[in-house]
Each structure stands twice: as structure tokens, then as C-alpha cells.
Biopython code that builds the backbone (N, CA, C, O; Angstrom):
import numpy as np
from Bio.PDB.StructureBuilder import StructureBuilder

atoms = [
    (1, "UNK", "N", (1.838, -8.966, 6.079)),
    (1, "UNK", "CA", (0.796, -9.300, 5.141)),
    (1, "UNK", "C", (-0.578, -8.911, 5.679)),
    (1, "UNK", "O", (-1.550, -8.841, 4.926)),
    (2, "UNK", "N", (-0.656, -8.648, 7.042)),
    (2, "UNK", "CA", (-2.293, -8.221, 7.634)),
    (2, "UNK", "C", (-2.032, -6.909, 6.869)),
    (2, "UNK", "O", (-3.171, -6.520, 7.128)),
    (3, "UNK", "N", (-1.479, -5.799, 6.089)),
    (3, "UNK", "CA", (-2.156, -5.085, 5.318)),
    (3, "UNK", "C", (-2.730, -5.180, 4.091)),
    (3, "UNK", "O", (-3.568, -4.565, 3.431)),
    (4, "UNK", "N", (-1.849, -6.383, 3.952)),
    (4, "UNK", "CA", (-2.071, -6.454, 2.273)),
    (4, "UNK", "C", (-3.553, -7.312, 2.351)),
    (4, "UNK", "O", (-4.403, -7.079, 1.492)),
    (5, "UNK", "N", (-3.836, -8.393, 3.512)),
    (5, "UNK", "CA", (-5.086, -9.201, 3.215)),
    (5, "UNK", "C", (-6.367, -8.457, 3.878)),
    (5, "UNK", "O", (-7.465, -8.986, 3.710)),
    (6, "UNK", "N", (-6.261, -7.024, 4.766)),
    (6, "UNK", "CA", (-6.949, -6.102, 5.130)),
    (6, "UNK", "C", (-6.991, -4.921, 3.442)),
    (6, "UNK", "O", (-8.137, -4.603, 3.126)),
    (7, "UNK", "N", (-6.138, -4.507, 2.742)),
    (7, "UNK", "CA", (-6.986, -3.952, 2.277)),
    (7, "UNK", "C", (-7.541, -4.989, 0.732)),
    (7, "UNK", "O", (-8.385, -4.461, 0.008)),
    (8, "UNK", "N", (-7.165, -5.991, 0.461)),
    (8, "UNK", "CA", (-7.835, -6.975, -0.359)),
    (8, "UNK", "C", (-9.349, -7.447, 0.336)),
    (8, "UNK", "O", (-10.271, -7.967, -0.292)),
    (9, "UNK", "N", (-9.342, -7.171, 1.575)),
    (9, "UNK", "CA", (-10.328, -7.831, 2.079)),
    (9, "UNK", "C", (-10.248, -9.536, 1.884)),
    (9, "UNK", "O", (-11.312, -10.150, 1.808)),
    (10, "UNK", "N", (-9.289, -10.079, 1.826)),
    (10, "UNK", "CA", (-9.331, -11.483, 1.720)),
    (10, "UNK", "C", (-8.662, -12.203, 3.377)),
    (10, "UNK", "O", (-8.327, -11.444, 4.286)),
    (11, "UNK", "N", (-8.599, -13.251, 3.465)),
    (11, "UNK", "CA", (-8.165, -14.030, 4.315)),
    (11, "UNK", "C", (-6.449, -13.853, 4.356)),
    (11, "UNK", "O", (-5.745, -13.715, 3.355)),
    (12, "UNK", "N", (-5.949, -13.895, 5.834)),
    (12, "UNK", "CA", (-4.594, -14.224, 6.123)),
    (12, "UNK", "C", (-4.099, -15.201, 5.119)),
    (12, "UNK", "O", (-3.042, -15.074, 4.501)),
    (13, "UNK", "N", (-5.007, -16.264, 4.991)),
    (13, "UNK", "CA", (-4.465, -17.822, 4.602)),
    (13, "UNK", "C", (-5.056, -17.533, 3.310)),
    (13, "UNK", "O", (-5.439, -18.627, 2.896)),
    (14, "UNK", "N", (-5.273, -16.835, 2.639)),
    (14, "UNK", "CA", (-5.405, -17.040, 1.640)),
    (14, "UNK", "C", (-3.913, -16.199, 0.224)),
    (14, "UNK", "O", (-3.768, -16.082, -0.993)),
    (15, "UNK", "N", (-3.201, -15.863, 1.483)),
    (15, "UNK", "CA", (-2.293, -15.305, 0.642)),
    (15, "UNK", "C", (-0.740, -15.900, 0.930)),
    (15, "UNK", "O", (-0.346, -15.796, 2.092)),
    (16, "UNK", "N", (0.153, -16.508, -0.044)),
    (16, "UNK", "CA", (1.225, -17.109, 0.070)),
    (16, "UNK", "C", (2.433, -16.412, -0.356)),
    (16, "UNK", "O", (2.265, -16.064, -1.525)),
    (17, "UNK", "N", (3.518, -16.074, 0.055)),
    (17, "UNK", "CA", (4.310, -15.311, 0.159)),
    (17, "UNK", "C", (5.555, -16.572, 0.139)),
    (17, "UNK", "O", (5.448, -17.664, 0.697)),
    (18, "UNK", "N", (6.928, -16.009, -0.787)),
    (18, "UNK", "CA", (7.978, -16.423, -0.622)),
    (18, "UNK", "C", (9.555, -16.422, -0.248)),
    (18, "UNK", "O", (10.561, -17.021, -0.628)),
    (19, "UNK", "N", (9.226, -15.425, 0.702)),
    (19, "UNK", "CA", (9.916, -15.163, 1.843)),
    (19, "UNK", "C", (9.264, -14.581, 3.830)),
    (19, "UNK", "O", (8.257, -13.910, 4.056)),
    (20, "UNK", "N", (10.090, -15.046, 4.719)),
    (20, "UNK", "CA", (9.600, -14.388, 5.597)),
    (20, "UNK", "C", (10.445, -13.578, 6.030)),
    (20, "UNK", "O", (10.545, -13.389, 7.243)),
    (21, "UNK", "N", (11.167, -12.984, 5.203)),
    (21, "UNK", "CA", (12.538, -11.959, 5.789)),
    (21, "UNK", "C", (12.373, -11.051, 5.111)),
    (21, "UNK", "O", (11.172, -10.815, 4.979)),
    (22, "UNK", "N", (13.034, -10.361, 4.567)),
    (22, "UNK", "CA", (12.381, -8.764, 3.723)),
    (22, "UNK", "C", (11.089, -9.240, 2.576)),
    (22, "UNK", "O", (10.891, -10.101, 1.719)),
    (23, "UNK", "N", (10.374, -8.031, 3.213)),
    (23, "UNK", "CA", (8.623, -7.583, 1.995)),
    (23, "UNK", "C", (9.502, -7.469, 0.927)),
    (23, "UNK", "O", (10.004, -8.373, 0.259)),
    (24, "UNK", "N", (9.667, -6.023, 0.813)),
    (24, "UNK", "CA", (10.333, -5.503, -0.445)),
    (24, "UNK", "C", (10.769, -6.550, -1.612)),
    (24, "UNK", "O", (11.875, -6.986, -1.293)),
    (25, "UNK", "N", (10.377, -7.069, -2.719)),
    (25, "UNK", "CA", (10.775, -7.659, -3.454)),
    (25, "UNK", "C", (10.268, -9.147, -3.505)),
    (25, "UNK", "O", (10.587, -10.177, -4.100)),
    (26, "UNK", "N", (9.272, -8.732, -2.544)),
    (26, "UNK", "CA", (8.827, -10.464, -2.556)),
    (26, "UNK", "C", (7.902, -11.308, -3.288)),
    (26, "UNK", "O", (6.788, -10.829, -3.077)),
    (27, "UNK", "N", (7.826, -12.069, -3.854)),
    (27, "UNK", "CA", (6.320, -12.475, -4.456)),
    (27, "UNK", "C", (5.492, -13.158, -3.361)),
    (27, "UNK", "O", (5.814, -13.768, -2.342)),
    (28, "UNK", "N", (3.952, -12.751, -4.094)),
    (28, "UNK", "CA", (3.172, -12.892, -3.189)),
    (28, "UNK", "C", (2.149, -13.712, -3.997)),
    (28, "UNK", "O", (2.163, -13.202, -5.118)),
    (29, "UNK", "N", (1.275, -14.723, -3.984)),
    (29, "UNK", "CA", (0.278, -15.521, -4.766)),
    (29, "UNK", "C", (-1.153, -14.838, -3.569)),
    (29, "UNK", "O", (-1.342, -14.787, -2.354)),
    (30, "UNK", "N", (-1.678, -14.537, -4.472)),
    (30, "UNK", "CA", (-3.476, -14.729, -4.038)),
    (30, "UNK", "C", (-4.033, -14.732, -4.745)),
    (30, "UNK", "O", (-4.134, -13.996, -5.727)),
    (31, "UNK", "N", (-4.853, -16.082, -4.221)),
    (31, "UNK", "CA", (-5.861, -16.986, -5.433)),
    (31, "UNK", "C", (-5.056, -17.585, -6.712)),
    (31, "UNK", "O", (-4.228, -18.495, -6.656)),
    (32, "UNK", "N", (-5.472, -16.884, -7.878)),
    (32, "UNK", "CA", (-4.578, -17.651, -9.293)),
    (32, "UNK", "C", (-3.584, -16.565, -9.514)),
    (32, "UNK", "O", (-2.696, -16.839, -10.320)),
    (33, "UNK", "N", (-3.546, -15.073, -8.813)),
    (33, "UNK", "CA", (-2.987, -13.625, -9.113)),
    (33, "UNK", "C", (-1.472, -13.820, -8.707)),
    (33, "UNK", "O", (-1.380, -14.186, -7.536)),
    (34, "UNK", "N", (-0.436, -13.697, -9.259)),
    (34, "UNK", "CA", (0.754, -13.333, -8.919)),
    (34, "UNK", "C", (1.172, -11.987, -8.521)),
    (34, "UNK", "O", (0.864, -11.346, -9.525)),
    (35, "UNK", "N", (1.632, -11.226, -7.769)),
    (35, "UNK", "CA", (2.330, -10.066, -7.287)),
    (35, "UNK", "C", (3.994, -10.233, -6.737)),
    (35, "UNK", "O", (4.610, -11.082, -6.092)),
    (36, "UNK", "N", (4.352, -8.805, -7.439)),
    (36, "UNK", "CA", (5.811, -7.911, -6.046)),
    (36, "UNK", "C", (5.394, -7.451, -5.810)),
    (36, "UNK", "O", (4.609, -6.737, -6.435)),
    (37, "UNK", "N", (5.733, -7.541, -3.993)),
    (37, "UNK", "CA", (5.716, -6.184, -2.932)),
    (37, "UNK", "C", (6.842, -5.365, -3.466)),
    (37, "UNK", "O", (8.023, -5.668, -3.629)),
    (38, "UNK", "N", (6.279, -4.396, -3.672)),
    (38, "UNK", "CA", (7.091, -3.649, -3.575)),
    (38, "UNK", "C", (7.003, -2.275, -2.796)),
    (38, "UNK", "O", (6.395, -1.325, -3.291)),
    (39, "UNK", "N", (7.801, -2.170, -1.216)),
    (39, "UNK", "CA", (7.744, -1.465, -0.364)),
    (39, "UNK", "C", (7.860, -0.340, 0.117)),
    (39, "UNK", "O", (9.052, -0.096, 0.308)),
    (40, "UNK", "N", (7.011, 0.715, 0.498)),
    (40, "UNK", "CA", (7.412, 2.057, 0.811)),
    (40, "UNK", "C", (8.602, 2.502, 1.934)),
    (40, "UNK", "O", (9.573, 1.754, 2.047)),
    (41, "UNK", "N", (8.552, 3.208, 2.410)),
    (41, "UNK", "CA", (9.772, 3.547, 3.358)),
    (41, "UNK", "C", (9.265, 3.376, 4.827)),
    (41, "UNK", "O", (10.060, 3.266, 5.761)),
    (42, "UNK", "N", (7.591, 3.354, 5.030)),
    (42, "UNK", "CA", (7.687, 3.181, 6.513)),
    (42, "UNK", "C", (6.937, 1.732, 6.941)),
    (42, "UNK", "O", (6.475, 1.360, 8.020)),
    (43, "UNK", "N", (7.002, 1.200, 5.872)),
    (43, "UNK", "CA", (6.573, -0.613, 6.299)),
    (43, "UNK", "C", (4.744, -0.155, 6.285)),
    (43, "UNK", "O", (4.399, -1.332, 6.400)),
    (44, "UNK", "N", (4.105, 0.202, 6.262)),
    (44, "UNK", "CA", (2.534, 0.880, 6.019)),
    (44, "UNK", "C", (2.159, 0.788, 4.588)),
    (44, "UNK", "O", (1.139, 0.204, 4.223)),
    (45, "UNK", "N", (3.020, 1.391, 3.750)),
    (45, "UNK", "CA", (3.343, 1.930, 2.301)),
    (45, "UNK", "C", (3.339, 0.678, 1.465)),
    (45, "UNK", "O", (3.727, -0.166, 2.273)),
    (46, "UNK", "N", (3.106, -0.012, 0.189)),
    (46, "UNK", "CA", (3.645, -0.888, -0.350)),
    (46, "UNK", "C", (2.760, -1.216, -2.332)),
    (46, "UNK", "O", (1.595, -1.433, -2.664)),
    (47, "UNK", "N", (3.583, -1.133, -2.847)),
    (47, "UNK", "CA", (2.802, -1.608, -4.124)),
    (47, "UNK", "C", (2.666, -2.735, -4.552)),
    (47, "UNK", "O", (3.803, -3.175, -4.385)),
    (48, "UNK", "N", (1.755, -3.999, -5.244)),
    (48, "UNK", "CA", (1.751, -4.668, -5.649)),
    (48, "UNK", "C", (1.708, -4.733, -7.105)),
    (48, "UNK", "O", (0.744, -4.422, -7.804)),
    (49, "UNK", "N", (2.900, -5.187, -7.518)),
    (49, "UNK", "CA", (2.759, -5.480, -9.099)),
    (49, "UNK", "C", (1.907, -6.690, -9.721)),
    (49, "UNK", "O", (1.952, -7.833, -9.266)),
    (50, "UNK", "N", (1.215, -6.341, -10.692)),
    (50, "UNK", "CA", (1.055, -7.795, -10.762)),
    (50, "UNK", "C", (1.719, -8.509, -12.040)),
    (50, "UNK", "O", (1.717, -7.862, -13.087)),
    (51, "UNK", "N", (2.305, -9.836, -12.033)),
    (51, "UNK", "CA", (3.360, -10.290, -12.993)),
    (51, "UNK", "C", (2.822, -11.943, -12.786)),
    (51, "UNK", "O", (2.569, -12.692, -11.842)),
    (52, "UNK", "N", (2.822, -11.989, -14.078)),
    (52, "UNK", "CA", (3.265, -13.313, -14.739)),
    (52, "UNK", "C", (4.050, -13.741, -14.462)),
    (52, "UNK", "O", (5.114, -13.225, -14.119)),
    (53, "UNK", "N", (3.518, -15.771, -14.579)),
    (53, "UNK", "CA", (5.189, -16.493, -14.026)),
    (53, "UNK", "C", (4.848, -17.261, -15.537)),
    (53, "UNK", "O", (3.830, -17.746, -16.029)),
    (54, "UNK", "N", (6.445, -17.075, -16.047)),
    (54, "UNK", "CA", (6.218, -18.015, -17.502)),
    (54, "UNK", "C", (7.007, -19.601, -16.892)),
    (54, "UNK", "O", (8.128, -19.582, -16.382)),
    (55, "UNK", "N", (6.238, -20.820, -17.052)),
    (55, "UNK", "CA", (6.573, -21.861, -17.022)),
    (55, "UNK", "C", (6.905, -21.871, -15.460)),
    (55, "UNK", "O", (8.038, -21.834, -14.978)),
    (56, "UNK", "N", (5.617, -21.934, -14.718)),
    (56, "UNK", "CA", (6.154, -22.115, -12.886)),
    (56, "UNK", "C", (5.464, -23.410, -12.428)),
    (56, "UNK", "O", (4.441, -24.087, -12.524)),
    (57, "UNK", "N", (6.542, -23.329, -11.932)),
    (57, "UNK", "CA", (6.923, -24.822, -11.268)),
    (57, "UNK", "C", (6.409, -24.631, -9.649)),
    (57, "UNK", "O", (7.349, -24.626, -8.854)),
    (58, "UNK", "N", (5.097, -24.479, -9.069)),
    (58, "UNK", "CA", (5.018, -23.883, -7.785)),
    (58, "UNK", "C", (4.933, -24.751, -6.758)),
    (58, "UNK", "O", (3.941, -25.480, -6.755)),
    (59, "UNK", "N", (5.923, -24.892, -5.653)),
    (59, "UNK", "CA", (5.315, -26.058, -4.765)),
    (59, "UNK", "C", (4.962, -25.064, -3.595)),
    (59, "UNK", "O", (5.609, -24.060, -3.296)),
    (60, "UNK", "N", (3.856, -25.509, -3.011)),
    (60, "UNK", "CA", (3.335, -24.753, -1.987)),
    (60, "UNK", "C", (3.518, -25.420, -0.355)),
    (60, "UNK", "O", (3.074, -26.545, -0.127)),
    (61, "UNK", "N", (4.133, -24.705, 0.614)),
    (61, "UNK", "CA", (4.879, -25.175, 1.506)),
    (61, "UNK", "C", (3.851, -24.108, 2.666)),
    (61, "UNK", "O", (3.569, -22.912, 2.585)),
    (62, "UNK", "N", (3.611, -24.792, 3.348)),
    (62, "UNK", "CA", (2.376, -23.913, 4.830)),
    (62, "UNK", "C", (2.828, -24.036, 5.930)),
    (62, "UNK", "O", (2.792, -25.091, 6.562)),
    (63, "UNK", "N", (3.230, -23.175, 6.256)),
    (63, "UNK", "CA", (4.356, -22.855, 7.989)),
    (63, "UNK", "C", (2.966, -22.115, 8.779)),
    (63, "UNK", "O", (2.185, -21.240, 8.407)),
    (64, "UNK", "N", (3.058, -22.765, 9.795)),
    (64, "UNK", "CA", (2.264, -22.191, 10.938)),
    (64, "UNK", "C", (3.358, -21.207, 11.479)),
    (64, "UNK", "O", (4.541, -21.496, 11.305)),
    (65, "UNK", "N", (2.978, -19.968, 12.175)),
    (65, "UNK", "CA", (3.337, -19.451, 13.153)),
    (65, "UNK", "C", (2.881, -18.800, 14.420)),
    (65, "UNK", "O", (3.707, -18.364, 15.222)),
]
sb = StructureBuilder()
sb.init_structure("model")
sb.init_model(0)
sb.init_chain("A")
sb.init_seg("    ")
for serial, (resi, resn, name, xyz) in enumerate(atoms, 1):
    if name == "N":
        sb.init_residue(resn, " ", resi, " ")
    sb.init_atom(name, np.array(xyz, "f"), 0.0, 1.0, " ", f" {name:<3s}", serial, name[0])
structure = sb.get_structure()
């Protein structure tokens, strides 16, 4: 995620992700914005979609590492 909050220019912590095992396919929350990663081939590469959640239920869970 240090690319994705380097080229947003936003904060590490400001972006929540729901997985820590494969990018590819993952949703990602920053701010009120929903996104998929969706990943290029050398881990550098990656698109963000941005998508709607109809009727989300979000609980937000904060793991230090």
C-alpha cells in the first residue's frame, strides 16, 4: 500500500484494506472512496477501480504491524 498512499499523496493510515495476503482483487477504502486493486505483473503496476458498496455493513478492524 506505500504505493498506492505515495501516489494519492495521502497517509499510510489513512487507507484500509481487506486483506493482507494477495493485492490483486482486494478492496481498499480511502476516506468515503471505495476501490479494487487490481494488479500488474511486477507488484509496482496496479489499477484502482472505483466501486460502490450497495447496502455495506463495514466494521473497521486496525492491526498494527
Amino acid at each position: 500500500m506505500k504505493f498506492v498512499s505515495k501516489d494519492l499523496k495521502t497517509d499510510k493510515e489513512n487507507i484500509y484494506i481487506n486483506t493482507s495476503a494477495s493485492i490483486d482483487g482486494a478492496l481498499v477504502k480511502i476516506g468515503n472512496l471505495y476501490y479494487r486493486v487490481i494488479s500488474g505483473d511486477n507488484g509496482e503496476n496496479y489499477l484502482l477501480e472505483k466501486i460502490e458498496l450497495n447496502n455495506p455493513k463495514i466494521e473497521i478492524v486496525e492491526v498494527k504491524k
